[in-house]
N, C-alpha and C positions, 0 to 999 in steps of 0.2 A: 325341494324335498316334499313325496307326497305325504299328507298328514294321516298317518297312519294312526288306529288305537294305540295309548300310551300304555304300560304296566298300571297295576291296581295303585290305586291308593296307599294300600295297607303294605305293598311291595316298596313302595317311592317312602314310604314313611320307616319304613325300617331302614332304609340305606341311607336318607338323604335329610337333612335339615336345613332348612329355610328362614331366612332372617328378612321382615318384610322389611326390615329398617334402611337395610345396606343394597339389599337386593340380592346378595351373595346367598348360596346353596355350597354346602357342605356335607363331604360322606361321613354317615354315622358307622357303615362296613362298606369295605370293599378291598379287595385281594386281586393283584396281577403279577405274573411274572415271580410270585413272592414278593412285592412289594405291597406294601399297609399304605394304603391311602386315607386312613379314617384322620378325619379333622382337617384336609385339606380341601381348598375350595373346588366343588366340581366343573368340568369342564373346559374346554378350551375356546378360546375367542380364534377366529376363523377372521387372519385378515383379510380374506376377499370379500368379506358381506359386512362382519361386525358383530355378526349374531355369537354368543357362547354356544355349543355344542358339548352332548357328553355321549357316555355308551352304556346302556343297561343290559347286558346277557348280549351282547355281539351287535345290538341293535342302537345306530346311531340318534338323536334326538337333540331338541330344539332347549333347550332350558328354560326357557320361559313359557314352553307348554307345561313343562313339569312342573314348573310353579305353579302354573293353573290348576292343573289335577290335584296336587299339593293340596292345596289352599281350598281348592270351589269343589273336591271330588267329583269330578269329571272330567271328560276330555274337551276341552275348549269347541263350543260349536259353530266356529267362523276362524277367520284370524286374529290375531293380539297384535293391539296394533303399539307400539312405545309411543309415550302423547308426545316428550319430547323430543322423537327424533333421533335417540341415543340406543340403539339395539342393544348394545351389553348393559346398562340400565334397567335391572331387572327387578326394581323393585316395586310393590305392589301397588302406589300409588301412581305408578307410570305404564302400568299397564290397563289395555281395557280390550274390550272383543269389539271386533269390527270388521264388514264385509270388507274384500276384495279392493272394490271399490272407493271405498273410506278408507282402508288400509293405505294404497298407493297415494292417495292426497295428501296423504301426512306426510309427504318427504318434503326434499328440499328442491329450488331448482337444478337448470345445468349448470355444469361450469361455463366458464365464459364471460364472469362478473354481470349480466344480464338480471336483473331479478324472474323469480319462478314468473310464467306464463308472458313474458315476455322475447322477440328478437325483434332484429332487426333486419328492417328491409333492407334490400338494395340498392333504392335510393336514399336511405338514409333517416329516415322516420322512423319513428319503432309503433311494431304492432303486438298488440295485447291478444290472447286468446286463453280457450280453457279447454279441457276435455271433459263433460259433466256428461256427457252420454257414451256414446261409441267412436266419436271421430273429434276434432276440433272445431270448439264452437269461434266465429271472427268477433271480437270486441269492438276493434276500432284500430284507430290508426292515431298517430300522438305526434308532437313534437319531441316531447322527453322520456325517457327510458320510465319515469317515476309516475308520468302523465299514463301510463300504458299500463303500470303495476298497478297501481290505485284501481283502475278497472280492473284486472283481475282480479282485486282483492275483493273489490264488491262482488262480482260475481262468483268466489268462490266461498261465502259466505251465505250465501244465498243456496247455494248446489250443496254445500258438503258442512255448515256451521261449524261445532268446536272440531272438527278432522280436517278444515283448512289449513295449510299451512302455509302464512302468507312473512315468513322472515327467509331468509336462509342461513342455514344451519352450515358453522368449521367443522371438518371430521376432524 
């Protein structure tokens, strides 16, 4: 979804109330179909990403931009990245702005029980690697799945500091 300008401030403030504690967003008005949605929580979780989702005057949006505008009067100028990895976690101390690149680091790895920045060859080694520029950098070559993380964990502490994310995360 391309990040479009969000509604005013003063538009998001009159419909919507923001609790930094819970992370939850709440309409102050809002009328569809004839039904009164005031005081219910906004949005819908989107199980294909994880993100909440709402709609302002026909136009779909991100909730955790809106929090932003919300809270900073502005429209976010990067991406928001969730520190913990948790996209419906929208609360203000889990979010922060972060390019693209720092964005994407914050995830987790693949599946496969592998830890992130690691596979395995096929002779049976596992090899460590990272993506810190445009393509994959080679770390090295291991015995152990853990011997090959540990490398990547250095180096992506090094490339990307508190936007590594060197656990993996259960959905």
């Amino acid at each position: 979804m391309k990040n479009r300008p969000l509604p005013s401030q003063t538009l998001l403030a009159h419909r919507l109330a923001y609790n930094s504690m819970t992370g939850e967003l709440r309409w102050l008005a809002g009328f569809r179909r004839g039904k009164c949605f005031i005081g219910l929580q906004a949005g819908t979780l989107s199980a294909a990403d994880g993100y909440r989702r709402l709609k302002i005057d026909g136009r779909r949006m991100l909730v955790h931009r809106v929090i932003w505008k919300l809270v900073y009067g502005e429209d976010p100028a990067a991406d928001i990245d969730h520190i913990n990895g948790q996209r419906d976690d929208n609360r203000l101390v889990n979010l922060r702005l972060a390019n693209r690149r720092q964005n994407q680091q914050n995830r987790s790895g693949k599946k496969g029980g592998l830890p992130k920045g690691v596979y395995q060859h096929r002779n049976g080694r596992f090899v460590a690697q990272i993506k810190a520029v445009d393509f994959p950098q080679y770390l090295g070559t291991f015995d152990t799945a853990k011997e090959a993380h540990d490398a990547y964990a250095v180096a992506a502490l090094q490339n990307f500091g508190d936007y590594a994310c060197l656990i993996e995360r259960s959905k």
